[in-house]
C-alpha positions as CSV (number, residue, x, y, z in Angstrom):
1,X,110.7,-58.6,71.5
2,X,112.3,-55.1,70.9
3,X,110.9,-51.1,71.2
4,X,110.0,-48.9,68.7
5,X,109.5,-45.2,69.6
6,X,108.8,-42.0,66.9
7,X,106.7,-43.2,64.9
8,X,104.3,-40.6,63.7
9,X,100.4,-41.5,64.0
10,X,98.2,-38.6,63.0
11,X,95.0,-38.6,65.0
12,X,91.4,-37.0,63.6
13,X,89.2,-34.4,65.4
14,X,85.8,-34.9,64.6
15,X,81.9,-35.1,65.2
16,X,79.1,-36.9,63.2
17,X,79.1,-39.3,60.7
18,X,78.6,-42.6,58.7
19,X,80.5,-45.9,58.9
20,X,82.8,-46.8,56.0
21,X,83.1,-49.5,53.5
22,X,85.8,-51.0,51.8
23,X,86.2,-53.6,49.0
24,X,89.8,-54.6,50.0
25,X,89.4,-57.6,51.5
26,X,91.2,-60.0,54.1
27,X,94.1,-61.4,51.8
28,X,97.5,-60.2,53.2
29,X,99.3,-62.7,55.5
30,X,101.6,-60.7,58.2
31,X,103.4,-63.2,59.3
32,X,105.7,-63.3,56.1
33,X,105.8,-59.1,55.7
34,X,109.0,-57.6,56.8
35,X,109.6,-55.9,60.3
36,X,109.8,-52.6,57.8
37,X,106.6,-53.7,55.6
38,X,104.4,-53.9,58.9
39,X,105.9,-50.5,60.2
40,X,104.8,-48.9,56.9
41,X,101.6,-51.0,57.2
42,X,100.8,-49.8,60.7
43,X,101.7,-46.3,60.0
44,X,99.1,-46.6,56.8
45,X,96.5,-48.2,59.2
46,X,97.2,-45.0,61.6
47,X,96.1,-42.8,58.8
48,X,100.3,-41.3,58.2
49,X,99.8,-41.9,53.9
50,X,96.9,-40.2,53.9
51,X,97.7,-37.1,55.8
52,X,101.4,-37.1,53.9
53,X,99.5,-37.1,50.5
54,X,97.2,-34.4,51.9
55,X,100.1,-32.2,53.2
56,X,102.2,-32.6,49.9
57,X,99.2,-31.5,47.4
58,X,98.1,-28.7,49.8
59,X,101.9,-27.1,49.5
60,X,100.6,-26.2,46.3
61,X,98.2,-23.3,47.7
62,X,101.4,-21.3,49.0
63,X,101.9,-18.8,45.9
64,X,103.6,-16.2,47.9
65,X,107.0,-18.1,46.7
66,X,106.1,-17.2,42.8
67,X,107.3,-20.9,41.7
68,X,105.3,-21.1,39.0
69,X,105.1,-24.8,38.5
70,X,103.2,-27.0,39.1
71,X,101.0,-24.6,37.4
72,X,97.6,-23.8,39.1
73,X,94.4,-22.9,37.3
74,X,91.4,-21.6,39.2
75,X,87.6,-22.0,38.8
76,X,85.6,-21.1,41.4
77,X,86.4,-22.5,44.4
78,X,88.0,-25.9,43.0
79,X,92.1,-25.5,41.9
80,X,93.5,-27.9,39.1
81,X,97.4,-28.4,39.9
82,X,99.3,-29.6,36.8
83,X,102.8,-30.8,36.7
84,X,105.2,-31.6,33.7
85,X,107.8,-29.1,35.1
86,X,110.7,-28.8,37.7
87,X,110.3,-26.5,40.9
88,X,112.8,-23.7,41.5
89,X,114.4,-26.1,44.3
90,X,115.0,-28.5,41.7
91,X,112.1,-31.1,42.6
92,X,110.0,-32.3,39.4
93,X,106.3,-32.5,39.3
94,X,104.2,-35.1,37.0
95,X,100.5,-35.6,37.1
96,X,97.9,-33.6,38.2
97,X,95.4,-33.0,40.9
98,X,92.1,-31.3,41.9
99,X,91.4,-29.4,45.0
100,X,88.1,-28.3,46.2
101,X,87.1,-25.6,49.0
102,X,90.3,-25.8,50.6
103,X,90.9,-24.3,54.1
104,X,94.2,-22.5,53.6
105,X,94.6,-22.2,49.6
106,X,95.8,-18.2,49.0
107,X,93.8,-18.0,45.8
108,X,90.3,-19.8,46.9
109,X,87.6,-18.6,49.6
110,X,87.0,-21.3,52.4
111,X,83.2,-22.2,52.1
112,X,82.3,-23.6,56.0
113,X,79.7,-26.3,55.7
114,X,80.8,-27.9,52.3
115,X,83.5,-30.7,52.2
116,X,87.0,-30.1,50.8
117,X,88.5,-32.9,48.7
118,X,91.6,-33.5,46.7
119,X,91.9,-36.2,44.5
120,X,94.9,-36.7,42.8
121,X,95.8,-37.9,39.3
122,X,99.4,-39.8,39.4
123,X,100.8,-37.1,41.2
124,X,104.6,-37.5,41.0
125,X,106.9,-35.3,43.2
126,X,110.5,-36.7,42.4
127,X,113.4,-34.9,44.7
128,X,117.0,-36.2,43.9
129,X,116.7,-40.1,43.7
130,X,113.2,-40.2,46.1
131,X,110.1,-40.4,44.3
132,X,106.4,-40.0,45.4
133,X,103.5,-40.9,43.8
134,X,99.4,-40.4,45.0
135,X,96.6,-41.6,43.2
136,X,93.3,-41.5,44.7
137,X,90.7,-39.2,46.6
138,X,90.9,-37.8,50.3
139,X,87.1,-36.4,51.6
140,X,86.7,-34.1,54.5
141,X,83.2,-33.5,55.7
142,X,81.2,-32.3,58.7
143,X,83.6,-29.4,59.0
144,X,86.5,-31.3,59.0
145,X,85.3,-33.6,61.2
146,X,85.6,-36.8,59.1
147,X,87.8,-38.1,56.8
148,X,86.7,-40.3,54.3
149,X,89.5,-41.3,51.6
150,X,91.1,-44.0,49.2
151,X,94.5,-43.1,48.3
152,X,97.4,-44.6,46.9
153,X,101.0,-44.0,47.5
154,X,104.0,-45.2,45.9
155,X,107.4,-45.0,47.6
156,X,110.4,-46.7,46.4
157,X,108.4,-48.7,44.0
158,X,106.1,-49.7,46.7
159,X,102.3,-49.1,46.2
160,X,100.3,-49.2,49.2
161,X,96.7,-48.2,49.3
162,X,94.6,-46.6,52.1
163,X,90.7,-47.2,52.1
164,X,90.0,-45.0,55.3
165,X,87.3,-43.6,57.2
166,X,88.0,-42.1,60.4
167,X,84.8,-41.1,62.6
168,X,84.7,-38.8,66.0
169,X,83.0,-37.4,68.2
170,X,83.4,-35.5,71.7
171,X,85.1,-32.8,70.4
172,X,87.1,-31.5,73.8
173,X,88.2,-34.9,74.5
174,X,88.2,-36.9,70.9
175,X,86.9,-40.6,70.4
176,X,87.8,-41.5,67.2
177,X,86.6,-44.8,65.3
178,X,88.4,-46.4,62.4
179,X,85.8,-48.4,60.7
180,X,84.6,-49.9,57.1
181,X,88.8,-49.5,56.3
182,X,91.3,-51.6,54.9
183,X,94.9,-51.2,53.6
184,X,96.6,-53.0,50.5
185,X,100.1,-53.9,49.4
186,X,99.1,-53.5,45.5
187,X,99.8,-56.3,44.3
188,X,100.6,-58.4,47.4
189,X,97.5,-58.8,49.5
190,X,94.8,-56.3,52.1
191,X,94.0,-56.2,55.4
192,X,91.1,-54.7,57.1
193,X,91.3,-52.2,59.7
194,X,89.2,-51.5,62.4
195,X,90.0,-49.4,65.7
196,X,89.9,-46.1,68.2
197,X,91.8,-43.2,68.7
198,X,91.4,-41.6,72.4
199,X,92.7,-37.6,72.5
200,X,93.2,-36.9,76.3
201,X,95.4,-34.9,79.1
202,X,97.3,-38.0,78.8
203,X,98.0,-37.7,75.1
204,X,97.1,-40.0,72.1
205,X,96.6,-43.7,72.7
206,X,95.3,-45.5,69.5
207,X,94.4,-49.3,69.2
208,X,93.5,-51.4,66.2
209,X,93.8,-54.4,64.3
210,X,94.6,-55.4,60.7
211,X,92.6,-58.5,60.0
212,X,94.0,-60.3,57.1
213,X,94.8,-64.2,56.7
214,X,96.2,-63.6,59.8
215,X,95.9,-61.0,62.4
216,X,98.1,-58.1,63.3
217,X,97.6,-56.0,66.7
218,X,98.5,-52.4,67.4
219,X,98.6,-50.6,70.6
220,X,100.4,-46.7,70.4
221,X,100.7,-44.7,73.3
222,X,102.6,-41.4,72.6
223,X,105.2,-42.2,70.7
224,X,105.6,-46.1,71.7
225,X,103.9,-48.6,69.9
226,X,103.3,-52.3,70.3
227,X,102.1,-54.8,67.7
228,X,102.0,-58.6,67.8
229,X,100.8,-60.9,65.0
230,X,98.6,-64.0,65.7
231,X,100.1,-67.5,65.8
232,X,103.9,-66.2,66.2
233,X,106.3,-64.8,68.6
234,X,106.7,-61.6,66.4
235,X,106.3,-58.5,67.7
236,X,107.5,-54.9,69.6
237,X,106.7,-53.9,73.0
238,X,106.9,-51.4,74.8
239,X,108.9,-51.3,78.4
């Protein structure tokens, strides 16, 4: 058994809501994944692909720079991003994306009440010899209160997709449910995820577990997480 500390879990605030649903289903068998597949499967299961693809589209609604591409047409309160170009820091942009009532976008009004949602078109951001690719929608609702999204991302040729829907309530001291969810190794196999998320004085502490022919279990508090998958010795702990 060994340790494994930094990795980045992104927890949701949140209020009211519906369960998910997902049609990935059960298929992926853990127990012949690499230790570096389940880290990237764990940290998609934690929600980290979804908020990266989120972060990296909304970038976009910084104009004060003047890079003119991607370029960035507005109607009303939606903004259509379209690449085919190279930014001024030499990073080229493919594909496209839509952005609607966005929270922080210079050139649209925030509309409180309605949900903002990206969905992206084969968005390509290729820096040097890394490459990333999102396909897919990402939903925030209830005032940003619950995150509803299915998003693919490709990284070194990799495509893994996260069907997520994140569900909290308690505000001042979060409770967060992971539920109807699943992740998928396109091409490979899925997983179902299901779990909680706990926001207190003593930080984050999130467990859940990916059920797919067999089962991996997660345990992260602060920045130390523990996984084991059933029927094997294989796993990290924490000391």
């Amino acid at each position: 058994m060994g340790r494994l500390r930094g990795l980045v879990l992104a927890a949701v605030l949140g209020a009211c809501g519906s369960s998910g649903s997902t049609d990935i289903e059960g298929t992926l068998l853990f127990a012949e994944r690499s230790d570096q597949e389940i880290l990237r499967l764990i940290n998609a299961a934690g929600g980290t692909e979804m908020f990266l693809a989120e972060a990296q589209i909304n970038q976009f609604g910084d104009t004060f720079d003047g890079d003119p591409c991607p370029t960035i047409v507005v109607d009303g309160n939606s903004a259509t991003v379209t690449g085919g170009c190279t930014r001024r820091d030499g990073a080229e942009i493919t594909g496209s994306a839509v952005v609607t009532n966005p929270l922080s976008w210079d050139q649209i009004e925030f509309e409180y009440g309605d949900d903002t949602v990206i969905e992206a078109n084969q968005l390509t951001i290729t820096d040097g010899a890394y490459s990333q690719t999102f396909d897919g929608f990402i939903r925030r609702s209830d005032n940003f209160t619950t995150y509803d999204a299915d998003i693919t991302v490709t990284q070194f040729g990799v495509a893994l997709r996260s069907d997520l829907y994140y569900h909290c309530s308690n505000p001042s001291n979060p409770s967060c449910t992971i539920s109807g969810s699943g992740i998928e190794l396109v091409g490979v196999g899925g997983a179902t995820v299901s779990g909680r998320v706990e926001l207190g004085d003593g930080g984050q502490h999130m467990t859940f577990t990916l059920e797919g022919e067999d089962t991996l279990t997660v345990e992260v508090a602060a920045s130390c997480v523990e996984w084991s998958i059933s029927g094997t010795d294989r796993g990290m702990s924490c000391p």
